[in-house]
PAZAPA-4460 file (N, C-alpha, C; in steps of 0.05 Angstrom, whole numbers, plus 32768, in hexadecimal, padded with zeros to 4 digits):
% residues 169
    n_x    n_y    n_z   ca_x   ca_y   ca_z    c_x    c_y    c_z   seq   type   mol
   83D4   7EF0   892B   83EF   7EFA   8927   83FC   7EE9   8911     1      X     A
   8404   7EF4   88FA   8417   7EEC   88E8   8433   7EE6   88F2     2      X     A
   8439   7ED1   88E5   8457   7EC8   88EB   846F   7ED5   88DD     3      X     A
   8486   7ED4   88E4   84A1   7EE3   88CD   849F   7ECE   88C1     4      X     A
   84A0   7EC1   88AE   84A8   7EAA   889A   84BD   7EAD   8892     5      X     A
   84D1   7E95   8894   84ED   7E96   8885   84E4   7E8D   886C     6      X     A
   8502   7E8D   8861   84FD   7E89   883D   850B   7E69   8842     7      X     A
   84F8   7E5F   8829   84FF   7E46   881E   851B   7E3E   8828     8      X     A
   8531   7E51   881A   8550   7E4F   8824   8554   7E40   8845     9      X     A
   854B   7E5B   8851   8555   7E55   886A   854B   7E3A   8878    10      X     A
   852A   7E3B   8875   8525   7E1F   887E   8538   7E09   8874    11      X     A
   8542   7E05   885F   854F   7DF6   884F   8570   7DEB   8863    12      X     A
   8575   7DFF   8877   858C   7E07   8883   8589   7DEE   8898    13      X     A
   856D   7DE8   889C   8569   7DD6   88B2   856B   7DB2   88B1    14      X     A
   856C   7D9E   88AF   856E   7D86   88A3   854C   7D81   88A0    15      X     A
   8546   7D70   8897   852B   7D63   888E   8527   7D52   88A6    16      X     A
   850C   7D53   88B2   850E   7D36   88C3   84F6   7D29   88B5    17      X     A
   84E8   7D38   88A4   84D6   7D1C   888E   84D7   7D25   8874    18      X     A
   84D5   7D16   885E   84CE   7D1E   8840   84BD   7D06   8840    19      X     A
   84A9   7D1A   882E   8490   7D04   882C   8483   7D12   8812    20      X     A
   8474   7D03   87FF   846D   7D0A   87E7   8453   7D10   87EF    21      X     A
   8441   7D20   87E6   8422   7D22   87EE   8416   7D0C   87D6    22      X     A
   8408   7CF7   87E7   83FC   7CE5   87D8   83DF   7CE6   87DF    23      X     A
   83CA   7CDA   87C7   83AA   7CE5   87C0   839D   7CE5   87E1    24      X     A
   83A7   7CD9   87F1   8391   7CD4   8808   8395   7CE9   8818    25      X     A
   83AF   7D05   8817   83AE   7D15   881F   8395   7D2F   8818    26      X     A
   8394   7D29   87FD   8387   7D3D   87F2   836E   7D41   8800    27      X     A
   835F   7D55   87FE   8349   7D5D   880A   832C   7D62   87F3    28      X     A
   8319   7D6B   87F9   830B   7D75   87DE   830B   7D8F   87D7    29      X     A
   831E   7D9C   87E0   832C   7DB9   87DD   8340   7DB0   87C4    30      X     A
   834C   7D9E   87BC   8359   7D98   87A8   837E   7D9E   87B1    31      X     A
   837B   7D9A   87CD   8391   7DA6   87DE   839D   7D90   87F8    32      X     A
   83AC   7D91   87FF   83B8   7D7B   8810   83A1   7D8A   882B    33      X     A
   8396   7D78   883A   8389   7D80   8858   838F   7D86   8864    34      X     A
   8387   7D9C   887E   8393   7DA0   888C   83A1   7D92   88A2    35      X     A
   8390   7D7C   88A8   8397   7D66   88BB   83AE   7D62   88B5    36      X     A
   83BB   7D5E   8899   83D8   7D50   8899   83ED   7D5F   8897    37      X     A
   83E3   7D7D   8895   83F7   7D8A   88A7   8409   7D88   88C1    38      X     A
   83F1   7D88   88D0   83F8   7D80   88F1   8409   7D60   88EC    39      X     A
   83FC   7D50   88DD   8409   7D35   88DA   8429   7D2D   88DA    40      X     A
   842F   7D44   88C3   844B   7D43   88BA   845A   7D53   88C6    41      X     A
   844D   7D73   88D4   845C   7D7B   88E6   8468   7D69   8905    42      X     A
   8451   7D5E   8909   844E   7D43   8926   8460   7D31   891F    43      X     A
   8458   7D25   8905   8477   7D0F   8900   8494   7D1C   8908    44      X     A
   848F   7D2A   88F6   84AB   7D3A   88E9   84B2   7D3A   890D    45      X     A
   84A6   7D48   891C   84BC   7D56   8937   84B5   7D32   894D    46      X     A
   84A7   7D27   894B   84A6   7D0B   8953   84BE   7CF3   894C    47      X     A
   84C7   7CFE   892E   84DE   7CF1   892C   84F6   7D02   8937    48      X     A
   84F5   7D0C   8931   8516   7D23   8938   8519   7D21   895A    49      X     A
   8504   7D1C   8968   8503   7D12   8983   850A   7CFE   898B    50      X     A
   8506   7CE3   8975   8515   7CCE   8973   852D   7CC3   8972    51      X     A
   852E   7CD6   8959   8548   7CDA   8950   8560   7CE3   8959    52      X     A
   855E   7CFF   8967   8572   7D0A   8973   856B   7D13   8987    53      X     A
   855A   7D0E   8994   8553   7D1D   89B1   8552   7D0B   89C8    54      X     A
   855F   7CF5   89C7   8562   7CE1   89D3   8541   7CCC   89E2    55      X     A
   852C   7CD3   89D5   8512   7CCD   89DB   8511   7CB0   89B5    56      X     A
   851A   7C9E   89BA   8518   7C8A   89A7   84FC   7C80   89A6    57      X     A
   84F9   7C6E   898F   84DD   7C5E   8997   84D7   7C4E   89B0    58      X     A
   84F4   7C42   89B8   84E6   7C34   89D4   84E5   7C4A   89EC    59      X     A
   84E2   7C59   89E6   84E9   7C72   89FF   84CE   7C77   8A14    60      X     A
   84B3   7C69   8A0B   849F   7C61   8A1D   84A3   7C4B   8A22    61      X     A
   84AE   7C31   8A20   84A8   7C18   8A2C   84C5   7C13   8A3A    62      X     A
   84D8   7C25   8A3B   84F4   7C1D   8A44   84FD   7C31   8A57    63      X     A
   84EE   7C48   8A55   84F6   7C65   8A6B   84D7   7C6C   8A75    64      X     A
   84C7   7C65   8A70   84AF   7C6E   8A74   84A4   7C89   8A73    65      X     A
   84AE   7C92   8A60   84B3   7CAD   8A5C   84A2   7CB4   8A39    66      X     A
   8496   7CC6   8A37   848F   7CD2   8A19   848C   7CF6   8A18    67      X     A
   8486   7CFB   8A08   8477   7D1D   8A04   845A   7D19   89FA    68      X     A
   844D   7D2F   8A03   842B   7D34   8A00   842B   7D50   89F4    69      X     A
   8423   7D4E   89DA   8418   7D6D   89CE   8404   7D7D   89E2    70      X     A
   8416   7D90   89E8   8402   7DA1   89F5   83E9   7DB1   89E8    71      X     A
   83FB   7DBE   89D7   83F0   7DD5   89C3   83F9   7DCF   89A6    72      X     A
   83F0   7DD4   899D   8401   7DDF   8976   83F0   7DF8   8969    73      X     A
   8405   7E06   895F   83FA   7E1F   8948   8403   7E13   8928    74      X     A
   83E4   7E12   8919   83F2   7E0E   88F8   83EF   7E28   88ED    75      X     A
   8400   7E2F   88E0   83FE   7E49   88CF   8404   7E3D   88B0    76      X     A
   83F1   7E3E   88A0   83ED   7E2F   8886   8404   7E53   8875    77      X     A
   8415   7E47   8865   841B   7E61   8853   8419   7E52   8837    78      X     A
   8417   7E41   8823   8416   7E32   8813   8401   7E1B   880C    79      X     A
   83FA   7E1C   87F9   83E6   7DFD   87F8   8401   7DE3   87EB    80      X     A
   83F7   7DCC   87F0   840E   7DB1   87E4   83F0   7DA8   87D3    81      X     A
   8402   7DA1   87BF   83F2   7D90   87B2   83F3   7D75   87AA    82      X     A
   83E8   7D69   87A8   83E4   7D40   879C   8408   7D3E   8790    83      X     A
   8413   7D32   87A2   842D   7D32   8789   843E   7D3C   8787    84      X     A
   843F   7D55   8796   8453   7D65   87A7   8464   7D54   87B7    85      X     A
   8481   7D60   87C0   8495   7D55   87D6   8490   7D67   87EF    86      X     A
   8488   7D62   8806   848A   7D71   881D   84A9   7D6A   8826    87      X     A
   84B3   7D79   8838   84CA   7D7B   8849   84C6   7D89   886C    88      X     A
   84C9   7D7D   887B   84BD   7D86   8891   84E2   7D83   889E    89      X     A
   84D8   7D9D   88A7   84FB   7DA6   88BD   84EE   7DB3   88D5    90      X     A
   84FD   7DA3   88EB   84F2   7DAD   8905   850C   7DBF   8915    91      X     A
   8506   7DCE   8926   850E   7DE5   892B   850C   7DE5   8946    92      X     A
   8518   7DDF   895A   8516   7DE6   8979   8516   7DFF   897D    93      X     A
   8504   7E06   898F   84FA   7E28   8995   8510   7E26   89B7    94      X     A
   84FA   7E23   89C6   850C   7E12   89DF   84FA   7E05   89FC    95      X     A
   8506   7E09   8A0A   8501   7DF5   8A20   8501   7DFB   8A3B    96      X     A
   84E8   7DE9   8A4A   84F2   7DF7   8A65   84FD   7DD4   8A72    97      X     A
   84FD   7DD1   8A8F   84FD   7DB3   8A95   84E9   7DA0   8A8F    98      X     A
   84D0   7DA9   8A89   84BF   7D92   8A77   84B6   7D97   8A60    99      X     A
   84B2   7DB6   8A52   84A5   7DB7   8A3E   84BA   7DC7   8A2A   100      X     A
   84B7   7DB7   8A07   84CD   7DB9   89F8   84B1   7DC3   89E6   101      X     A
   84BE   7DDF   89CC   84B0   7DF7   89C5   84BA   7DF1   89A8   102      X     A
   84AD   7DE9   8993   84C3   7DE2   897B   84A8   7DEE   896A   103      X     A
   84B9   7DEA   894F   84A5   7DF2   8934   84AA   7DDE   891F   104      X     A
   8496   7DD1   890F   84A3   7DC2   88F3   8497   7DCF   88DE   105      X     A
   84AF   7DDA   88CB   84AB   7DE7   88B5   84A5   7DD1   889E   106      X     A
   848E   7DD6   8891   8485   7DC3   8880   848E   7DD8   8866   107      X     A
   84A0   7DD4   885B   84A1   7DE0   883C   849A   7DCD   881D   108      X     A
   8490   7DD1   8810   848A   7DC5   87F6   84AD   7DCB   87E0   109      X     A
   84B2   7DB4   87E8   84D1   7DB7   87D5   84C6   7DB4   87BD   110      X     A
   84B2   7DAB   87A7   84A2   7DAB   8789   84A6   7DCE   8786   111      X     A
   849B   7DD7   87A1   8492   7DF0   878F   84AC   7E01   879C   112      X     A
   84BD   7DFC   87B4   84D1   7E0E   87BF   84C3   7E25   87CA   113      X     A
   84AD   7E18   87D8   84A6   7E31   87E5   8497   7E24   8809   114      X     A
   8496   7E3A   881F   848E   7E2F   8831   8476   7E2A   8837   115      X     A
   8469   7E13   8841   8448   7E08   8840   843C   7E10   885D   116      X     A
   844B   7E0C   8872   8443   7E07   8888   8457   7E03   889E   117      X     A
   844B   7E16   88B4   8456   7E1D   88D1   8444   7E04   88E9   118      X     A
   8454   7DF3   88EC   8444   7DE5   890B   8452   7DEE   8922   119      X     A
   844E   7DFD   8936   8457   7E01   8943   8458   7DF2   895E   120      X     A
   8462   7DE5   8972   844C   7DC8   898D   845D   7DD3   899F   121      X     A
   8457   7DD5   89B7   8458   7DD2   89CA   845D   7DAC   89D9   122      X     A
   846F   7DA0   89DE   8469   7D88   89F1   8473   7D86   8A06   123      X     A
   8461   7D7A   8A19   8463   7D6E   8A32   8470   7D5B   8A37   124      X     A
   848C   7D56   8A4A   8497   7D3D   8A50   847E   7D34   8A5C   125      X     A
   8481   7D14   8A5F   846E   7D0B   8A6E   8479   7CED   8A85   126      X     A
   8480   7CEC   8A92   847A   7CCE   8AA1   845F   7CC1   8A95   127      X     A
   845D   7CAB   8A8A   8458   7C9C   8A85   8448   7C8B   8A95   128      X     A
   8459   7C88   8AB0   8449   7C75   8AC4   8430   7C85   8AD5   129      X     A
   8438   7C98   8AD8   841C   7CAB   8AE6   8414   7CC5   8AD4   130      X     A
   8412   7CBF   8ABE   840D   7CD5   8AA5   8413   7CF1   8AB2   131      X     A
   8426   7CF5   8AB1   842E   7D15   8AC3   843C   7D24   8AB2   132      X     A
   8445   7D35   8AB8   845D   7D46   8AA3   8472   7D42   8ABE   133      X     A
   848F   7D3F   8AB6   84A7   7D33   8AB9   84BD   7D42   8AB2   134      X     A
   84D4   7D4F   8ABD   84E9   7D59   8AAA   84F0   7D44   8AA1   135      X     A
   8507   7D4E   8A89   8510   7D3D   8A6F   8524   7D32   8A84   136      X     A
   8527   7D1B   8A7F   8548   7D09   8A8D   8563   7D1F   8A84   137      X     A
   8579   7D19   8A91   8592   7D31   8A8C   8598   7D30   8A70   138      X     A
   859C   7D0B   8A69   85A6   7D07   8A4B   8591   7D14   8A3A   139      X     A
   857E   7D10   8A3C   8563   7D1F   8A23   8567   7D3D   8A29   140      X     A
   8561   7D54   8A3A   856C   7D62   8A3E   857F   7D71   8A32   141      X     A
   8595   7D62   8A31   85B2   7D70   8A2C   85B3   7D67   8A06   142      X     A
   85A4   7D5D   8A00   859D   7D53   89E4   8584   7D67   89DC   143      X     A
   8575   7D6C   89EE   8568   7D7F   89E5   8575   7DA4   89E3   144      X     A
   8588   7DA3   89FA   8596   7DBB   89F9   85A6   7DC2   89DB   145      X     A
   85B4   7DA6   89D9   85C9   7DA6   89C5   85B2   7DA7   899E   146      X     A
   8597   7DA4   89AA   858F   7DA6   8996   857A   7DC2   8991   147      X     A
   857D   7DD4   899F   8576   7DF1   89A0   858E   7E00   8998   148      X     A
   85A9   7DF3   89A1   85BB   7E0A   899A   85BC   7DFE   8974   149      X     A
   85B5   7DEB   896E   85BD   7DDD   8950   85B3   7DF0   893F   150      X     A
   8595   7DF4   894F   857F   7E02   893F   857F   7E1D   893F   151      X     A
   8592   7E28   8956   8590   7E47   894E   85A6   7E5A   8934   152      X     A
   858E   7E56   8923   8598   7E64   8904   8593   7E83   8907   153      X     A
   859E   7E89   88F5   859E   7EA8   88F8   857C   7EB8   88E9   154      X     A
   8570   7EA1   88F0   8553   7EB7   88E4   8545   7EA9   88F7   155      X     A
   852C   7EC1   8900   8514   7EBF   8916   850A   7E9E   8918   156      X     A
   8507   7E9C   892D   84EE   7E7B   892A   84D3   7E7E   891C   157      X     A
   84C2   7E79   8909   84A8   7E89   8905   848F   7E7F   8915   158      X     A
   849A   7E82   892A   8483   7E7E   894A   845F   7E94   8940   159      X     A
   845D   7E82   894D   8444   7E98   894E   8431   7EA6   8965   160      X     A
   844F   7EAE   8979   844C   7EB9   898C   8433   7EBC   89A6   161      X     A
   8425   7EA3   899E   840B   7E9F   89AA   8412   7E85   89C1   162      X     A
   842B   7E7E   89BF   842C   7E63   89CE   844E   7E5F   89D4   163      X     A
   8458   7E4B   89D9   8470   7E4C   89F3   8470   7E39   8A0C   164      X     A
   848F   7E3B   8A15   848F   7E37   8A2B   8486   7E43   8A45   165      X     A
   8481   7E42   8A50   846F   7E4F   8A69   8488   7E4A   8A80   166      X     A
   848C   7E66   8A89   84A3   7E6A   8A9F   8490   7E6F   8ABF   167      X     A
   8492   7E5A   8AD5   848D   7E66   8AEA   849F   7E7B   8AF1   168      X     A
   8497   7E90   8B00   84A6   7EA8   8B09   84B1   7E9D   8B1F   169      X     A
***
């Protein structure tokens, strides 16, 4: 299944949670950034913004005992980056149930103004002390709420309808 892709623009609507230059060790022998570092920069990118504003900081395993576990991820490649290029990765809350948060990080090539790459993840809250899945605490939660309504822009998520939160009936 193909994704809707937004335009350059709209992703643009979203803040950056990494800029990062593609440097030689990305490159592959395709003459192209790897795929591995797709997932890399999409993973950073929504790893910080979790940090950052989702009330899950870096000490948020050794002080709450608390983290997230990738369940799943979809990459949908639409662009190649090349040696030297600027990536821009904007993450996008899809949504949430009490443990599992549904996001995407849009990797766009700002060099060329065009979009590279869809990571789409799935994560697992987790307790920490008995590796389990955990709802989010109220404060993370209500930071995660307030950061789904941030993210709802007026064009589609480009999900790739293969993955999600999972609703018990």
């Amino acid at each position: 299944m193909s994704i809707i892709a937004p335009t350059y623009d709209q992703v643009l609507q979203l803040p950056a949670s990494l800029v990062q230059t593609v440097p030689a060790e990305f490159i592959d022998e395709n003459g192209h950034m790897n795929i591995g570092r797709y997932l890399e920069l999409g993973g950073r990118a929504l790893w910080r913004r979790c940090q950052d504003e989702l009330g899950m900081p870096a000490d948020y395993i050794t002080t709450r005992g608390l983290s997230t576990f990738t369940a799943e991820h979809h990459l949908t490649y639409v662009s190649e980056m090349l040696e030297g290029e600027e990536a821009s990765v904007h993450v996008r809350l899809v949504e949430r149930s009490a443990k599992v948060l549904h996001a995407i990080s849009i990797i766009v090539n700002t060099t060329q103004q065009r979009l590279a790459c869809v990571m789409e993840a799935t994560a697992i809250h987790m307790d920490m002390t008995v590796r389990r899945p955990a709802p989010f605490p109220d404060d993370v939660a209500a930071l995660l709420d307030a950061g789904l309504k941030a993210d709802d822009v007026a064009w589609p998520a480009p999900v790739s309808g293969s993955m999600g939160v999972r609703r018990s009936s």
